[in-house]
C-alpha positions as a printed Julia matrix, in Angstrom:
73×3 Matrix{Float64}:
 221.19  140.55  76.23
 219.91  137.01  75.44
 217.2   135.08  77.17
 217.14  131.2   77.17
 214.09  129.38  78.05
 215.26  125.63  79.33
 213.34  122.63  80.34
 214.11  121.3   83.79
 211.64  118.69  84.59
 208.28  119.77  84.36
 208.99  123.36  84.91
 210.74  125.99  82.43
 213.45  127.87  83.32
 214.77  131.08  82.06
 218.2   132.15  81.98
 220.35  135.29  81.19
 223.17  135.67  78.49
 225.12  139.09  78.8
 228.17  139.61  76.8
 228.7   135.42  76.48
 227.89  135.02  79.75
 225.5   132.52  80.64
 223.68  133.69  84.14
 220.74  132.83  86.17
 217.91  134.94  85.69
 216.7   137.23  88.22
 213.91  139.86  87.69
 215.66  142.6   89.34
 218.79  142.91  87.58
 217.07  141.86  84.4
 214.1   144.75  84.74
 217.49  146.99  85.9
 218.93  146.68  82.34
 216.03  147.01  80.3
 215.4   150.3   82.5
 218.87  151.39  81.63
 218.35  150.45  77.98
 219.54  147.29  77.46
 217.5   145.45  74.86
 216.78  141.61  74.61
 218.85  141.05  71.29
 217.47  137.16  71.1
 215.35  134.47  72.66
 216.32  131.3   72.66
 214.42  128.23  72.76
 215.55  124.66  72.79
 213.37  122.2   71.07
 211.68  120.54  73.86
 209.38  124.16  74.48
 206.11  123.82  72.67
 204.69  126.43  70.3
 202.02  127.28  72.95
 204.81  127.71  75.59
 206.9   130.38  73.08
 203.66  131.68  72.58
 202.98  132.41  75.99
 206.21  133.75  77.02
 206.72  136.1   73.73
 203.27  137.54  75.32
 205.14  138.08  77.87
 208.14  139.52  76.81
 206.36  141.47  74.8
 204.16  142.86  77.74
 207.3   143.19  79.81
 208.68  145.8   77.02
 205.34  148.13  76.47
 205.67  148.55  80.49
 209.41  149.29  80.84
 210.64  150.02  77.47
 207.76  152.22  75.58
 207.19  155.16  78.14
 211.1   155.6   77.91
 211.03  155.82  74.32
């Protein structure tokens, strides 16, 4: 599983790659497959995301997995 951070205006939006398959991201399913041990294999970030914005969202990511993905370890 991929994510892919996009700029859309003002506002970033994320979206969901499975298998190819480019989807729009919703927290459910998305906290659903890490849960059932799907692992985020890549981020991807076009070049209009700034280094503070990665920076903020690998926090996040990286929050997201010591909640979900750690205790199931």
């Amino acid at each position: 599983m991929e994510l892919k951070f996009i700029r859309i205006d003002n506002a970033i939006e994320t979206k969901l790659i499975i298998n190819g398959d480019e989807q729009n991201f919703e927290y459910l399913m998305f906290i659903n497959k890490l849960i059932d041990g799907e692992r985020i294999e890549n981020v991807i970030y076009p070049n209009d995301i700034t280094e503070d914005e990665k920076k903020e969202i690998e926090d996040m990511i990286t929050k997201i997995k010591q909640i979900l993905i750690e205790p199931h370890k």
